[in-house]
VOVEX-928164 format. One record per residue (C-alpha): residue number from 1; residue in three letters; chain; x, y, z. Coordinates in steps of 0.1 Angstrom, whole numbers. Layout:
# VOVEX-928164
seq=NUM, type=ALA, mol=A, east=X, north=Y, up=Z
...
This chain:
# VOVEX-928164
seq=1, type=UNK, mol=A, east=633, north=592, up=-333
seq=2, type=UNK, mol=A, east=643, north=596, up=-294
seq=3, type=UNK, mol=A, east=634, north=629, up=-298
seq=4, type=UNK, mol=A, east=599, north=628, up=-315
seq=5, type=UNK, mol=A, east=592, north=605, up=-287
seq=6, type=UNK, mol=A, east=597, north=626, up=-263
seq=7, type=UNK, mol=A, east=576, north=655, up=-281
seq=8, type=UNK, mol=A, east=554, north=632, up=-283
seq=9, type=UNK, mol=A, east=550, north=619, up=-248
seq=10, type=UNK, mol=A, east=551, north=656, up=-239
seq=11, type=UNK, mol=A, east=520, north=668, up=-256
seq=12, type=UNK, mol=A, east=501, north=639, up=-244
seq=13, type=UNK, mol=A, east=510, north=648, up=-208
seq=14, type=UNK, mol=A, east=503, north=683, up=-215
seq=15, type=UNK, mol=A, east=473, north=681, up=-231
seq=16, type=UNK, mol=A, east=461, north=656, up=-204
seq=17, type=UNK, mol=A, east=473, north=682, up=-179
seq=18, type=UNK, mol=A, east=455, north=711, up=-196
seq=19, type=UNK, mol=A, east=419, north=692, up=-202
seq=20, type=UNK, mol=A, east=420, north=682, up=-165
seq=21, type=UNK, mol=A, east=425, north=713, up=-153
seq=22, type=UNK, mol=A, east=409, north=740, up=-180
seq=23, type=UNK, mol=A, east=383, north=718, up=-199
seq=24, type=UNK, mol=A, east=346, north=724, up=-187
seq=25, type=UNK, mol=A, east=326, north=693, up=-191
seq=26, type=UNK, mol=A, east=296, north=707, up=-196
seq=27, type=UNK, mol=A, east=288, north=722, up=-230
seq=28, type=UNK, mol=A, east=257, north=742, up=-236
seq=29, type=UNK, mol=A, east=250, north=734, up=-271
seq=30, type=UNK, mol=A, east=218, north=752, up=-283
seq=31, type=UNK, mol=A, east=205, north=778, up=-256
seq=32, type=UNK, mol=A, east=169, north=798, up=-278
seq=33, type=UNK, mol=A, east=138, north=806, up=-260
seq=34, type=UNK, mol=A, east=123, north=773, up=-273
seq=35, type=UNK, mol=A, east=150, north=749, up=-268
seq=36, type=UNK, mol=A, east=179, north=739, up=-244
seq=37, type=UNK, mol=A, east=205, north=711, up=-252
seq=38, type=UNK, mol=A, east=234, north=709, up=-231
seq=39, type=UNK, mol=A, east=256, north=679, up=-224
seq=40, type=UNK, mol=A, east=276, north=666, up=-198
seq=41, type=UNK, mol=A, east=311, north=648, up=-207
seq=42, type=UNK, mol=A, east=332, north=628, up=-183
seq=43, type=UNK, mol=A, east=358, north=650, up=-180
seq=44, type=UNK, mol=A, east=376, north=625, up=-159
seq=45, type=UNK, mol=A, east=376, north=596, up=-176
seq=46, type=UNK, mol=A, east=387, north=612, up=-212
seq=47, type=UNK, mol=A, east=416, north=633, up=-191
seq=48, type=UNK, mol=A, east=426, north=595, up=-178
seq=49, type=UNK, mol=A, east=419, north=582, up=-212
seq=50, type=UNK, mol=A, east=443, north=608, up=-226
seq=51, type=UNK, mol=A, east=471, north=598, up=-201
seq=52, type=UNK, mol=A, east=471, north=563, up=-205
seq=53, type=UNK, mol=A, east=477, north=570, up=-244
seq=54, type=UNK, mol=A, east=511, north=580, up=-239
seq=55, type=UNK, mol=A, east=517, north=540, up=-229
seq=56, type=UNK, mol=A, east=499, north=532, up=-256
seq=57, type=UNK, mol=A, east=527, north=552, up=-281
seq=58, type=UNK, mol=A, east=558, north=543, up=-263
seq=59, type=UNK, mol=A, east=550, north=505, up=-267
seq=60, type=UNK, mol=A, east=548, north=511, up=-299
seq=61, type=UNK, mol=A, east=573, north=534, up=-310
seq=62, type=UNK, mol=A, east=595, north=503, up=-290
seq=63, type=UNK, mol=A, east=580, north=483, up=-315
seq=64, type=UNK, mol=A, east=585, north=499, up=-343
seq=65, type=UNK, mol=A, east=622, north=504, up=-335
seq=66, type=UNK, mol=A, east=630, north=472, up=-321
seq=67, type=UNK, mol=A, east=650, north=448, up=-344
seq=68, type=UNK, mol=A, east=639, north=414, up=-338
seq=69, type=UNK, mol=A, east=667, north=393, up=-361
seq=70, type=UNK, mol=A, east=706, north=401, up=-354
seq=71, type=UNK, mol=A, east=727, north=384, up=-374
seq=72, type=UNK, mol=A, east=763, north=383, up=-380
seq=73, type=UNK, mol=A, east=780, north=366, up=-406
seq=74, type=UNK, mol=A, east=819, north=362, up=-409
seq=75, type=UNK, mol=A, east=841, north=352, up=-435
seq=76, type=UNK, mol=A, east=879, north=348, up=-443
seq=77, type=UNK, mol=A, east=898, north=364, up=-474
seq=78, type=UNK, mol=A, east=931, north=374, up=-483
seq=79, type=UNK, mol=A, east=943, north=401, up=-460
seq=80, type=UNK, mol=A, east=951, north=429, up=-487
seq=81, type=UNK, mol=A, east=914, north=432, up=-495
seq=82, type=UNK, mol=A, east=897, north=463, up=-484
seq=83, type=UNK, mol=A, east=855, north=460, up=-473
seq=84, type=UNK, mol=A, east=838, north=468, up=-500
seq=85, type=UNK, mol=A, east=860, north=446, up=-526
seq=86, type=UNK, mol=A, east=857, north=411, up=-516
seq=87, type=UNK, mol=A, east=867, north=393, up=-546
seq=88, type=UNK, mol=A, east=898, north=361, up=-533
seq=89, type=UNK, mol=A, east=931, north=370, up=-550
seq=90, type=UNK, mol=A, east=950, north=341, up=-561
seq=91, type=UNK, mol=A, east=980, north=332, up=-544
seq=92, type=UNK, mol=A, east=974, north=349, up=-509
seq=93, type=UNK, mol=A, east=980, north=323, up=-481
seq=94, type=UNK, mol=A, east=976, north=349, up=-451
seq=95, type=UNK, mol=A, east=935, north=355, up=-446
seq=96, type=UNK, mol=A, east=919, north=379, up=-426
seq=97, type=UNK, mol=A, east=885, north=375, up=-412
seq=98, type=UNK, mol=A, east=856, north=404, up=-420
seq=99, type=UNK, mol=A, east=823, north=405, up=-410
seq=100, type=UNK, mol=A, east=784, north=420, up=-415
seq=101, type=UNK, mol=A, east=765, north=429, up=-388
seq=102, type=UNK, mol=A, east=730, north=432, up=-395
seq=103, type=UNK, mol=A, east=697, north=441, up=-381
seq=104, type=UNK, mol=A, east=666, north=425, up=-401
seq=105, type=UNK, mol=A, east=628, north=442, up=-394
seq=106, type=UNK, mol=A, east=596, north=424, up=-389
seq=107, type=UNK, mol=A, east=596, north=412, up=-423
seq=108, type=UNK, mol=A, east=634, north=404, up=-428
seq=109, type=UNK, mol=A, east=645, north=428, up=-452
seq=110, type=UNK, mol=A, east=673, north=446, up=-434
seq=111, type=UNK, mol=A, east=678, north=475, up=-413
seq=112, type=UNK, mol=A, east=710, north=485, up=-409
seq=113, type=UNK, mol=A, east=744, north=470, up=-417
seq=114, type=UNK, mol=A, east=783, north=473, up=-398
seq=115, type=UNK, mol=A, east=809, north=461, up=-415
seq=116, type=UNK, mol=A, east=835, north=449, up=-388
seq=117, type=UNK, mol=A, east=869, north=444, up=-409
seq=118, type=UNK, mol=A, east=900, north=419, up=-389
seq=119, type=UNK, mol=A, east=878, north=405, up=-364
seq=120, type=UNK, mol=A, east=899, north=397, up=-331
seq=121, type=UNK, mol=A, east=873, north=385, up=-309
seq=122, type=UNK, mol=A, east=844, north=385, up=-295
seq=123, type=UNK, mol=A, east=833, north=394, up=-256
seq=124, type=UNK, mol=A, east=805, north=395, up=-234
seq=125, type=UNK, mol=A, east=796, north=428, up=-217
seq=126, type=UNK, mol=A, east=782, north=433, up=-183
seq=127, type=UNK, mol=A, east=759, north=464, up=-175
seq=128, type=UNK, mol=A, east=747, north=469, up=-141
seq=129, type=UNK, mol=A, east=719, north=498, up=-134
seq=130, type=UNK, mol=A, east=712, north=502, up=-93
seq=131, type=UNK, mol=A, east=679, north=515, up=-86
seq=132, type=UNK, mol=A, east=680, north=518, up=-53
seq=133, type=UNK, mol=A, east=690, north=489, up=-32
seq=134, type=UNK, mol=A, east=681, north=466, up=-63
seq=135, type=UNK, mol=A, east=706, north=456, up=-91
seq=136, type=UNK, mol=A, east=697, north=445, up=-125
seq=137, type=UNK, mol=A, east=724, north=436, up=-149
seq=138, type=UNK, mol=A, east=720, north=438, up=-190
seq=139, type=UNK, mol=A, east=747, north=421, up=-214
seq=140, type=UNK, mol=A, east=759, north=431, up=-243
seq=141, type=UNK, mol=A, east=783, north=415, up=-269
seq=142, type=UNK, mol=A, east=815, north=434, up=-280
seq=143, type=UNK, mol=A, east=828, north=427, up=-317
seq=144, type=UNK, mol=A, east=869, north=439, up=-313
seq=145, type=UNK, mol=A, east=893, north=448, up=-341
seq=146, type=UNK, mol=A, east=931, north=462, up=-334
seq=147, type=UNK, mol=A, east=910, north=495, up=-339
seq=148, type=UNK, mol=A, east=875, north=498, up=-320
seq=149, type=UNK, mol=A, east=847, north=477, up=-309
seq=150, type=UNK, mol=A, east=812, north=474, up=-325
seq=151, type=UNK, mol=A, east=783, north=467, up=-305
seq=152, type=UNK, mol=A, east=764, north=436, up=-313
seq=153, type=UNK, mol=A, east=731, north=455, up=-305
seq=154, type=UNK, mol=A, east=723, north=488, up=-296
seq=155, type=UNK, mol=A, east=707, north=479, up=-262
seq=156, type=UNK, mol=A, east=713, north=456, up=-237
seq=157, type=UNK, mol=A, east=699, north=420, up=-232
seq=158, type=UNK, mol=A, east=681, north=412, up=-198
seq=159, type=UNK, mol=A, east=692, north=383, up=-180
seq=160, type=UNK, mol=A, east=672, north=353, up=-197
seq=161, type=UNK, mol=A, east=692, north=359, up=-231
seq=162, type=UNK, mol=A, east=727, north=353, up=-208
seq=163, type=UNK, mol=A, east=730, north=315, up=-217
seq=164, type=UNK, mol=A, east=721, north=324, up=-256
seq=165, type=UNK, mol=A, east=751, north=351, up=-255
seq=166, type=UNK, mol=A, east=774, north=334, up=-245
seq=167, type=UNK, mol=A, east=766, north=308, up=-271
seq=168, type=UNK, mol=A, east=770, north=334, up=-296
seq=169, type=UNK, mol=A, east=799, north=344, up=-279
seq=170, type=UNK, mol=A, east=818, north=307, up=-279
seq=171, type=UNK, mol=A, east=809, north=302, up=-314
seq=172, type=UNK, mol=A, east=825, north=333, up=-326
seq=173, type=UNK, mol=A, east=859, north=330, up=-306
seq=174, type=UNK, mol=A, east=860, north=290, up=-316
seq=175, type=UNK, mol=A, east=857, north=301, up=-355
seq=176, type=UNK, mol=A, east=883, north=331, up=-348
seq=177, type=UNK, mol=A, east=906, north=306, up=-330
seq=178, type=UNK, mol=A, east=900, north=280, up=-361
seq=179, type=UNK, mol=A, east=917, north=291, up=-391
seq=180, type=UNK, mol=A, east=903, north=259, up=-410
seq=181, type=UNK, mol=A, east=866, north=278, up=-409
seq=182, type=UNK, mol=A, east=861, north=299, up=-435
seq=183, type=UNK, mol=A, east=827, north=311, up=-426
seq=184, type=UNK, mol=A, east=804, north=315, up=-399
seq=185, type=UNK, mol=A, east=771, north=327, up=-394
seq=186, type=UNK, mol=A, east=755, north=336, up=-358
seq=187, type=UNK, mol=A, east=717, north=347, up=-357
seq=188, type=UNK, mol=A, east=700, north=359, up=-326
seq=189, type=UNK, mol=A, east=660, north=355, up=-331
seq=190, type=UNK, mol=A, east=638, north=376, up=-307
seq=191, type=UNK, mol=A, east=609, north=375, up=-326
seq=192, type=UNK, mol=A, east=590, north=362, up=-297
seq=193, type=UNK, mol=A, east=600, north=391, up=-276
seq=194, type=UNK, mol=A, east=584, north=414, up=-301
seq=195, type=UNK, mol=A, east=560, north=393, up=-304
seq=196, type=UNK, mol=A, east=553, north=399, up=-266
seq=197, type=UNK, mol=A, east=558, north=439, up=-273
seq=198, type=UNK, mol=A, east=533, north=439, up=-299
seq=199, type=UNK, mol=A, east=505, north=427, up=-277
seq=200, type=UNK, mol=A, east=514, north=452, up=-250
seq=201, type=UNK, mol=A, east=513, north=478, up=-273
seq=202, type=UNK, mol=A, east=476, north=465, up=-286
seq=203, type=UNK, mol=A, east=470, north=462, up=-245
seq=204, type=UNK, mol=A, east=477, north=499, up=-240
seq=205, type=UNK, mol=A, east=460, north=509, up=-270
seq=206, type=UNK, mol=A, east=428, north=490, up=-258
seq=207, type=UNK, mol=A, east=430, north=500, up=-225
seq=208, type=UNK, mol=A, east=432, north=540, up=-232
seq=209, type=UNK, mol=A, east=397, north=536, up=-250
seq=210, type=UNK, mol=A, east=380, north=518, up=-221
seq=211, type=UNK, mol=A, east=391, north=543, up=-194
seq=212, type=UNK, mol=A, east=382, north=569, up=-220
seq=213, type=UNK, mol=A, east=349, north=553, up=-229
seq=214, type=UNK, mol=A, east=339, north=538, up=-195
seq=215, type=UNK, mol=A, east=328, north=578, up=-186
seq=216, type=UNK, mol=A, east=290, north=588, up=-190
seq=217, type=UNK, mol=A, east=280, north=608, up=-213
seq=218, type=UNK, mol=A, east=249, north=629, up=-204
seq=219, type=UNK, mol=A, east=225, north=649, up=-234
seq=220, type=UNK, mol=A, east=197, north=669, up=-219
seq=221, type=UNK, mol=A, east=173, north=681, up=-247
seq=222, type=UNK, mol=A, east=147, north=706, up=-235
seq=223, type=UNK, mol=A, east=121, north=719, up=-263
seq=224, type=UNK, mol=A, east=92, north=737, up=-264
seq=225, type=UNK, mol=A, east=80, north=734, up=-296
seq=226, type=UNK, mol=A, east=72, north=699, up=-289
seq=227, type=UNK, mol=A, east=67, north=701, up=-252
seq=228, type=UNK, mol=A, east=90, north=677, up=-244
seq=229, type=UNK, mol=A, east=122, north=671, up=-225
seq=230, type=UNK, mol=A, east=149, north=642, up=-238
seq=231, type=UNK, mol=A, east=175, north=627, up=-219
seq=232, type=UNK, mol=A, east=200, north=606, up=-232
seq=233, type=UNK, mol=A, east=229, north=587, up=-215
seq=234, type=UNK, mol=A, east=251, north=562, up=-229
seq=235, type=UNK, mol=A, east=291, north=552, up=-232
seq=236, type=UNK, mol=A, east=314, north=544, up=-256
seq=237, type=UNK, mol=A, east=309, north=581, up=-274
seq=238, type=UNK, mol=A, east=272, north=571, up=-284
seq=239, type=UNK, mol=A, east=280, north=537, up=-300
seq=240, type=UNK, mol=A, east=268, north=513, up=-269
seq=241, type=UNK, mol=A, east=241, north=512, up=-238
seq=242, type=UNK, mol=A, east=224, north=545, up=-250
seq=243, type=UNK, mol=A, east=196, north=548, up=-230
seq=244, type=UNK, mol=A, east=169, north=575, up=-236
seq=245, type=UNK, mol=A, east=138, north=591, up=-215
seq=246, type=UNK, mol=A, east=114, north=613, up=-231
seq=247, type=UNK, mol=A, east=89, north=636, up=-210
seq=248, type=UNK, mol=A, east=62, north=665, up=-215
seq=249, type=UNK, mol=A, east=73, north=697, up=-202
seq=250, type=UNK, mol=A, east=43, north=701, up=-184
seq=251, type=UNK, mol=A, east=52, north=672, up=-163
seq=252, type=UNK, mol=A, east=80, north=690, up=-148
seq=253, type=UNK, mol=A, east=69, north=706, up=-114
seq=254, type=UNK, mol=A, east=107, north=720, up=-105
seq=255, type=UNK, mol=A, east=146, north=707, up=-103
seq=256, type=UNK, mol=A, east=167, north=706, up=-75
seq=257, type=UNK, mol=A, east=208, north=698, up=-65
seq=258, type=UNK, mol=A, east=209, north=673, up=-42
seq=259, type=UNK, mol=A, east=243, north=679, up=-26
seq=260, type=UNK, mol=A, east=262, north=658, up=0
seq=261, type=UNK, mol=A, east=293, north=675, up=20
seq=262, type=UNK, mol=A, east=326, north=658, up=28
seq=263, type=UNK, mol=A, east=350, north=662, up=55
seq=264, type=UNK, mol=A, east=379, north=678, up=30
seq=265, type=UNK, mol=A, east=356, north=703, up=18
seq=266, type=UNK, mol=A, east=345, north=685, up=-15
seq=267, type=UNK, mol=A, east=314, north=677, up=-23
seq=268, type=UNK, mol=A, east=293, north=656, up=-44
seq=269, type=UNK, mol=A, east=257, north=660, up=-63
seq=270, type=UNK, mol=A, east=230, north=649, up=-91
seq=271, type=UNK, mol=A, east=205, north=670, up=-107
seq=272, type=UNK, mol=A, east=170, north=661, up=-102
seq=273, type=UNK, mol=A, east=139, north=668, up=-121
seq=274, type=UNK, mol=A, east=107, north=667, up=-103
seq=275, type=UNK, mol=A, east=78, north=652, up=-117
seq=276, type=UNK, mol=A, east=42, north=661, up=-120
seq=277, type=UNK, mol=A, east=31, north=628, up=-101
seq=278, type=UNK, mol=A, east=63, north=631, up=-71
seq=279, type=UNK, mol=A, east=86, north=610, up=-96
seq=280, type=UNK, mol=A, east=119, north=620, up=-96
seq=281, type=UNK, mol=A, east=138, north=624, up=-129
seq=282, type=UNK, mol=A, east=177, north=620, up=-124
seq=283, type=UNK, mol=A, east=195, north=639, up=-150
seq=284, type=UNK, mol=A, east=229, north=631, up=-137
seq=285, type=UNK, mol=A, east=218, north=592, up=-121
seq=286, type=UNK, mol=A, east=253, north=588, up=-101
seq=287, type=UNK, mol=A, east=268, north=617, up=-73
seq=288, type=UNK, mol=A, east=292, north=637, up=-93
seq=289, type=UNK, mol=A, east=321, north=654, up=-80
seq=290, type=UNK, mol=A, east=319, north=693, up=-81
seq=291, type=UNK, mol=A, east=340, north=694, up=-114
seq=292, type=UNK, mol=A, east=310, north=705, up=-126
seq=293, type=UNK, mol=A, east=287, north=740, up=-122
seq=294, type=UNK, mol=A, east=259, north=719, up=-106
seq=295, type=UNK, mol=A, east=240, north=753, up=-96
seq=296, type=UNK, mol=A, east=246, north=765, up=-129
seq=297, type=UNK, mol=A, east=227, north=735, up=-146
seq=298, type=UNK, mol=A, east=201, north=742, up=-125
seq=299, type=UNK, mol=A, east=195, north=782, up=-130
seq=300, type=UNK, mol=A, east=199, north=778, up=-168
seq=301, type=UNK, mol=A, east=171, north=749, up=-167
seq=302, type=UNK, mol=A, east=145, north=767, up=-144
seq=303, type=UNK, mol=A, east=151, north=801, up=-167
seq=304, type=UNK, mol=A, east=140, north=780, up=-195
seq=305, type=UNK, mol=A, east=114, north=763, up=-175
seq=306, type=UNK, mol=A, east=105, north=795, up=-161
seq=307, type=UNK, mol=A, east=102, north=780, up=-130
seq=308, type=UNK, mol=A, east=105, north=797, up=-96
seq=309, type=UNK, mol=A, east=142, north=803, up=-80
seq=310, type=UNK, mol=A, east=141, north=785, up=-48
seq=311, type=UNK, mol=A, east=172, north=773, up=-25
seq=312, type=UNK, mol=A, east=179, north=740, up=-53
seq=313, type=UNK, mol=A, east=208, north=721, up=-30
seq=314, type=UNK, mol=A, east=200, north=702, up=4
């Protein structure tokens, strides 16, 4: 699983990588002597959408794994039994104690299951991870035979679930230490935790398709067969605030790239149509970064247009 998640993760950085850096944004659709369709995409908000996916898929694959019920349940029979045969033989006096580890999913049905055979005790681990100056500490409960020790869990707790381990903890040694017991059952319920997971993962998953839908996307439809030129913008991949702008060809007296310069060599621009009555047209409305061929939206329109080359950025 660790290792599909990590494939995972890696194709979603790579193809983020890839579309910010090869992807052209603008796609020339239909190109005829009668009609001209291009589109302009938001390259940088679908990249970003893209990248914030990867959260998005590691919440949830923490979700998916993530055992929310623990439960341990301990019993004593006569000490010449073995694990899987626990049938009482009459007349044993000495008892050993065995136990069942188990982790229960979402739904309760169980997971996985550890047998722990002549339980000894019970301890509380201490992890400490230094990141930096900082120190956080994670706690884990040990389950120790005359043989080995079984984890209670396969990660550590945080902090808050201290007072709750050693609970667990106390009640395990106390029934080890009590030969009148004869059974004891322990459960640890982090349903709530998950609980918590779940939304993040539904928060990551949300917020990848705003950044990726927040972009503008841009349609330019020239045709000549109707004489008209239609522009369409909207968001959220054509579903909401479409917006649309029909004109006759023979309205439009030239296009331009209105260009401003920056101090670190980058620039910004919008593409302008120019109207028959000195109107001006905006076929990209907000200053766009040079991701895009801004000069090469403009030949390709006045070619179609036929209109006449002139120096198009100021």
């Amino acid at each position: 699983m660790n290792v599909l998640l990590f494939a995972i993760l890696l194709a979603i950085n790579l193809g983020a990588g890839c579309y910010l850096t090869l992807a052209n944004p603008l796609k020339v659709s239909e190109q005829t002597s009668t009609k001209l369709i291009f589109i302009i995409r938001p390259k940088v908000f679908l990249g970003l959408g893209i990248f914030f996916s990867q959260l998005f898929v590691l919440f949830l694959f923490a979700s998916i794994v993530f055992t929310p019920i623990t439960q341990l349940v301990c019993n004593r029979y006569p000490n010449n039994i073995s694990t899987s045969n626990i049938d009482l033989s009459a007349g044993q006096n000495t008892l050993t104690v065995m136990c069942k580890l188990t982790k229960n999913n979402w739904l309760g049905r169980e997971q996985s299951q550890t047998l722990v055979s002549e339980l000894l005790e019970a301890k509380l681990e201490t992890q400490i991870d230094t990141d930096g100056q900082a120190k956080y500490y994670k706690y884990n409960i040990l389950l120790l035979n005359d043989r080995d020790s079984f984890p209670f869990s396969r990660a550590g707790y945080p902090k808050f679930n201290l007072e709750k381990l050693q609970l667990i903890v106390s009640r395990i040694n106390n029934f080890l230490k009590n030969p009148i017991e004869n059974n004891l059952a322990v459960i640890l319920d982090e349903t709530f935790t998950g609980y918590i997971s779940v939304m993040i993962t539904v928060f990551c998953g949300i917020l990848a398709l705003l950044v990726a839908s927040l972009g503008l996307f841009i349609t330019c439809n020239f045709d000549k067969e109707t004489n008209t030129v239609k522009l369409s913008r909207y968001r959220w991949f054509g579903t909401l605030g479409k917006t649309v702008f029909q004109y006759s060809l023979n309205e439009i007296t030239g296009i331009k790239l209105e260009r401003i310069d920056t101090s670190i060599g980058e620039y910004f621009f919008r593409v302008i149509l120019i109207l028959e009555l000195g109107d001006n047209l905006l076929l990209t409305p907000n200053y766009t970064s040079n991701y895009i061929n801004g000069d090469f939206i403009v030949k390709v329109t006045k070619d179609f247009l036929e209109l006449k080359h002139k120096d198009s950025a100021r």
